[in-house]
N, C-alpha and C positions, 0 to 999 in steps of 0.2 A: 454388464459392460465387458469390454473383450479389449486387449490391447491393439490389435491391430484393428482399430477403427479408432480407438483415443487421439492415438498420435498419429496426426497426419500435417501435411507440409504444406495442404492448402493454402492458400493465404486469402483473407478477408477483402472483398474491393478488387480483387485481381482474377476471379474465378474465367473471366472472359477473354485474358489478358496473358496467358501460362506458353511460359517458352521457356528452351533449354538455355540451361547457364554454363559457359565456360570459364569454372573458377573450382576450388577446394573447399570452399566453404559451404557447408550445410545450409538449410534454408531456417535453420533454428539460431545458426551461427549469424545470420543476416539478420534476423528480430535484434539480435545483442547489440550488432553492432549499429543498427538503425536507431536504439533506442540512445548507445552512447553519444552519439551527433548529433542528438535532435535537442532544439531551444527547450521544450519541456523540463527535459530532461537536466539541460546544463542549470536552466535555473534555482532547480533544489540546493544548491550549493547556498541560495540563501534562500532557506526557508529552516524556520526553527525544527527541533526533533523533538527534546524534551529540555532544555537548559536555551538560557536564552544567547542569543550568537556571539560569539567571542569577543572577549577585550586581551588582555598579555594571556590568557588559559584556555586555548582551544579545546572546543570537545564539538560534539557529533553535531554535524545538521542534517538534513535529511538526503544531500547527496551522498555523504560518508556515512552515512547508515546504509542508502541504498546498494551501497556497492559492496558495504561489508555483508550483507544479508544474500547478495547475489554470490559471493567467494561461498559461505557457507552451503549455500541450495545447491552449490552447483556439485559440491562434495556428497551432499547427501542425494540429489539423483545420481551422480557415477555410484557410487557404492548400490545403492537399490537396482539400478539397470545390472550391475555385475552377479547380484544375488537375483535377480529374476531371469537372466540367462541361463544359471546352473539351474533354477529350477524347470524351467521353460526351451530347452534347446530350438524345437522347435521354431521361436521368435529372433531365431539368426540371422533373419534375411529380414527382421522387421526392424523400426525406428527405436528401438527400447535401447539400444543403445548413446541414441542422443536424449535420454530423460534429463542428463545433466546439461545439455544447452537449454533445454523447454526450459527448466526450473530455474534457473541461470537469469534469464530472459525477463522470465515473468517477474521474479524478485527485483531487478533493474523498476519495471515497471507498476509494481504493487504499490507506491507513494506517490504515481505523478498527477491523481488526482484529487489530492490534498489541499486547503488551500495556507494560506499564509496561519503562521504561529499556531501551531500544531493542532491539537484535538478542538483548543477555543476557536479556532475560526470553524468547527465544521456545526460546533453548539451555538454559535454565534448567528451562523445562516438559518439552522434549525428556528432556533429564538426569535429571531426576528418575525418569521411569519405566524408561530404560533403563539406567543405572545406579543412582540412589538407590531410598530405600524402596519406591516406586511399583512396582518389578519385581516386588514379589509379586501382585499385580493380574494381571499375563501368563495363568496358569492359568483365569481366570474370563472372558477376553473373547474373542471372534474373533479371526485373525491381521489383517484390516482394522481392527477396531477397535484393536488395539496397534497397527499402522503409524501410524494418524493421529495418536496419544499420541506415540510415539517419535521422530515427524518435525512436530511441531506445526507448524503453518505459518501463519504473519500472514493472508497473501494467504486461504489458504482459511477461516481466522476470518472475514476481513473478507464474504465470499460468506457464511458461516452467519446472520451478524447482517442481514445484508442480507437475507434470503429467511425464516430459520427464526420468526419471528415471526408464528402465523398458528393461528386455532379455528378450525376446522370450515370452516364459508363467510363467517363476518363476518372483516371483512380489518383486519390490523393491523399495526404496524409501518411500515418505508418503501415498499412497493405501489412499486417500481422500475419503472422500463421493462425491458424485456425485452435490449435492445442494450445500456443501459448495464451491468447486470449481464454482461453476456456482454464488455463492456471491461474489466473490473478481473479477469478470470482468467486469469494470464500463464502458468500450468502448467493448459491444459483436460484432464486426469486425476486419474485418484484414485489415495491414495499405494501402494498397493498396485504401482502401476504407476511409480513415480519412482526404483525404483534407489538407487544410490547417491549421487542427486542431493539426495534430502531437497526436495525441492520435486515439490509439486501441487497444485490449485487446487480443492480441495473435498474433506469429509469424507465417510465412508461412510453419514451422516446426510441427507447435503443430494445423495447421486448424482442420485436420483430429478429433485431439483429442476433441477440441472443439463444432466442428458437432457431435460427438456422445452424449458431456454432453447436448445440447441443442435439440437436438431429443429424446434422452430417457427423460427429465424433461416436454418436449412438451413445449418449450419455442418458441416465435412465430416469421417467419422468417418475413422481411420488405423488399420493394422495389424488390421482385419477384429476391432477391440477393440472393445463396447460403450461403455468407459469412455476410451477416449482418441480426442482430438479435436482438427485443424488448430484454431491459435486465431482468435478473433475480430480480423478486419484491423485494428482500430483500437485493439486491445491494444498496438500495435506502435506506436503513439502513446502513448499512456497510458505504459509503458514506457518512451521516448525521455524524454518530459517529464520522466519521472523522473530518467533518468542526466545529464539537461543541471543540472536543479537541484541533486539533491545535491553532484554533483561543486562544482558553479561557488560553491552556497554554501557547502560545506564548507571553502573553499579563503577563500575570504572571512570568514569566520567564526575561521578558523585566522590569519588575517593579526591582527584585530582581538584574539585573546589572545594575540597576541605568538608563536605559536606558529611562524610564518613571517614572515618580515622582508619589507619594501617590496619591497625589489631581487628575492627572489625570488619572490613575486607577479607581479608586472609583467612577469619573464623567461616565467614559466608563461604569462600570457596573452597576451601581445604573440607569442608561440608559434607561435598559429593560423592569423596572417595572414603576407604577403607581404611583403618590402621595401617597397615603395611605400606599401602602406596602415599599416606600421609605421611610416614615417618622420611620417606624416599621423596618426595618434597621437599619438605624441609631439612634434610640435608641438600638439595639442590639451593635453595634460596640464602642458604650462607656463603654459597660462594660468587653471589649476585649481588654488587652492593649497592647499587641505583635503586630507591623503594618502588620507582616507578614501575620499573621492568621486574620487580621482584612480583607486583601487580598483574603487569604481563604475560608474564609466564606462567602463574595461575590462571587466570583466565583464559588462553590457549588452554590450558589442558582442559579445563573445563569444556569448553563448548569442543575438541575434540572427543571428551565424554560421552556429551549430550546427542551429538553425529552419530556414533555410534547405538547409544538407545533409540534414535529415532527410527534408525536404519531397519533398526533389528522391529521393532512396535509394527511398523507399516507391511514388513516380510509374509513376519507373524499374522498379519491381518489382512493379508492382500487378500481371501475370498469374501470379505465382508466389505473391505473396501469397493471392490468391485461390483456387489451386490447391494452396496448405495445404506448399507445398514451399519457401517462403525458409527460411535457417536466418541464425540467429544474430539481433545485432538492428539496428536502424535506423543506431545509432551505431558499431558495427563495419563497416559498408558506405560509409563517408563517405570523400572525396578525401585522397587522401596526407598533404596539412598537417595538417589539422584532427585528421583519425586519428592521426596522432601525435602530437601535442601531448596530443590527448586522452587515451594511453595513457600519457604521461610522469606528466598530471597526478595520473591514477590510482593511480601508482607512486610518488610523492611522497606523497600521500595517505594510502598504504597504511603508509608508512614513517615520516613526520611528525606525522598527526595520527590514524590510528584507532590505534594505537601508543602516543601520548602518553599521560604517567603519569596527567592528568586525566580522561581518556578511559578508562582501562583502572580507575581509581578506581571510576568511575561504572558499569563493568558488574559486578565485585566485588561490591562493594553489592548491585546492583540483582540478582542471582544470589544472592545470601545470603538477598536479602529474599522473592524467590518462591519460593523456596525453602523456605522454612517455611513462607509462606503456605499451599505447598501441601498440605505434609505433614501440617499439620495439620488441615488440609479434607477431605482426603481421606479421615483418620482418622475426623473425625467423621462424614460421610457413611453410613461403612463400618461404624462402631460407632455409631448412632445413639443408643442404651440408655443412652452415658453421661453423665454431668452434663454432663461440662466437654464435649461433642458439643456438646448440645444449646444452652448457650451461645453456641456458634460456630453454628450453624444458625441461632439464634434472629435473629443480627446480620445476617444475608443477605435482604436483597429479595426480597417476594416473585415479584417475576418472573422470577426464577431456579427452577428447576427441583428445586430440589434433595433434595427429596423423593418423586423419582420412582422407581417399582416397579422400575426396571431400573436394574443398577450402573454403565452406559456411558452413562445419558441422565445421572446422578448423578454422575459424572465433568464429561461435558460441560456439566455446568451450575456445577461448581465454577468451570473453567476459563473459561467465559462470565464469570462475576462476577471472579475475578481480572483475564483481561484487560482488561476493559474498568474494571480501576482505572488511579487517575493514579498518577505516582509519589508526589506527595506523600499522598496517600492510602494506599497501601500502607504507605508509610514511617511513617506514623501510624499503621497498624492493625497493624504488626510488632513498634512501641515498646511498644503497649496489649498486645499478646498477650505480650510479652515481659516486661511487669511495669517498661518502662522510665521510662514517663509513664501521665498518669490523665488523666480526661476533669478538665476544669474545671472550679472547685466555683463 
């Protein structure tokens, strides 16, 4: 792969449609800003991250993760664009300068195919066809189209909503860049091809679309498969971004419900560095007397740490990255310290707080609640003829699909309108279907 074919300004939906702009803003700068206006987008604000949504003690939901993960990406492609210029002069007159908008961009839009209460609703869709009701469905669809039911995947939601939005030749929806779509697909195959991993990065709806972002960018196919493809070098950012924030604010977020004490916080992140800049630390944090921002301020230096190894990992490995052959990811390749710390933190994590009873509450719930969402969507879809169907149909937008001649587009248009509810939304529309609460007289 070669950069001046990665990054290009194409945009998806608009190939027939291209005219000159008179404005300052980038066409990467336009993805950004497209994604910050868009309803999708605004609705993250209520959808769970990892803690469930505030009462008097805010912490992250997936808008304020989203945008914290996009501030990071976007430092770590400036930094990577600025060291692949000194090594590359040559690509002066090419796009490697806006790496930090693509990554930017794409981290905005890495969560907006999630659906409500965080990982459990995507186990919850998964479940339901491979074990609940949904298994009688199996007989009536292709083995590809049960894969992508049975392995529901965020990441390749997030690629449908992004692209499947589109008549004929009038263009609608978000008309992406071509690069940034090709950055938010961290599994580039389709589930057919994921094994026992349960991750892939697009439905057997959107291949098509797919193969065209990965042939016009010249991104390099593997295994003599049509459908699987080295991914996009700056996925490997987008990706980083992500593992810096959740980790650093999960772990913050957990201090703040009590869930983790000062001392160890402070042991987790003071971790990463050396004696000497430990010592220099902690003379900084005596003269900080809020515990919160003593918090704070370790955590910034950390994930400016981590910016730093990641920068430096992906440099170091740009000819393998580009030859479709690194394995693993940015933050597994980083120096002794920080690698370790980072894997303790992860182990702490794993056992303190996605563990926690508050935590494990909220996916309960949030598994119960799509849960019947689904069944009974699906129901009605399936049996249109009956009253109480038709009711539940009548409720759905019509930009939803959900009337369509085929059982799999009617499927994925139920799962289109659930995911892309809030939780509070669900949870209201679970109460109503349930006979629990009535709208307001």
């Amino acid at each position: 792969m070669n950069w001046n074919t990665l990054i290009s300004a194409k945009r998806f939906g608009l190939e027939a449609f291209h005219h000159e702009r008179r404005e300052n803003r980038s066409e990467f700068q336009r993805d950004y800003d497209r994604l910050v206006f868009s309803a999708p987008f605004r609705r993250l604000q209520n959808k769970t991250q990892v803690f469930p949504l505030p009462g008097s003690i805010f912490v992250h939901n997936r808008l304020t993760h989203s945008l914290e993960v996009s501030c990071v990406g976007r430092s770590l492609g400036n930094d990577v664009a600025k060291e692949l210029l000194l090594r590359h002069p040559e690509l002066k007159d090419s796009y490697i300068a806006e790496i930090g908008s693509i990554v930017s961009s794409a981290c905005l839009a890495h969560d907006l195919g999630n659906p409500p209460f965080g990982h459990s609703g995507e186990r919850a869709i998964s479940t339901y066809f491979s074990e609940g009701k949904g298994a009688v469905l199996k007989e009536q669809l292709t083995l590809e189209q049960w894969e992508d039911l049975t392995h529901f995947e965020g990441n390749a939601n997030a690629f449908r909503l992004l692209t499947h939005q589109f008549e004929g030749r009038r263009p609608g929806g978000f008309v992406m860049t071509y690069s940034t779509l090709a950055s938010i697909v961290k599994y580039p195959f389709s589930s057919s091809l994921a094994g026992n991993k349960s991750k892939f990065g697009f439905f057997v709806t959107e291949e098509e679309s797919f193969r065209r972002i990965a042939e016009e960018l010249g991104m390099k196919k593997l295994n003599d498969s049509p459908l699987r493809y080295a991914r996009h070098p700056l996925v490997y950012l987008v990706e980083a971004a992500d593992d810096i924030c959740y980790q650093m604010m999960d772990i913050e977020d957990a201090h703040k419900l009590k869930i983790l004490t000062t001392d160890e916080v402070k042991a987790l992140l003071l971790a990463y560095f050396d004696e000497e800049r430990q010592a220099h630390m902690l003379k900084t944090l005596e003269i900080v007397n809020d515990v919160n921002e003593q918090i704070a301020y370790l955590r910034s230096s950390v994930i400016g740490l981590l910016i730093e190894e990641c920068v430096r990992v992906f440099v170091d490995n740009e000819e393998a990255i580009l030859d479709g052959c690194f394995e693993g990811t940015l933050i597994k390749q980083m120096s002794e310290r920080p690698a370790k710390a980072y894997k303790h933190c992860a182990e702490v994590s794993l056992e303190k707080i996605y563990r926690s009873r508050d935590v494990l509450d909220i996916e309960l719930a949030g598994f119960r609640i799509i849960s019947t969402l689904l069944e009974l969507m699906i129901d009605a879809v399936c049996s249109p003829e009956k009253a109480y169907s038709q009711l539940l149909i009548n409720r759905v937008s019509s930009q939803y699909k959900i009337n369509a001649p085929i059982l799999f587009e009617k499927v994925q248009a139920v799962l289109d309108y659930i995911s892309g509810m809030t939780d509070v939304f669900a949870l209201d529309l679970y109460r109503k279907i349930n006979g629990n609460s009535l709208p307001a007289v």
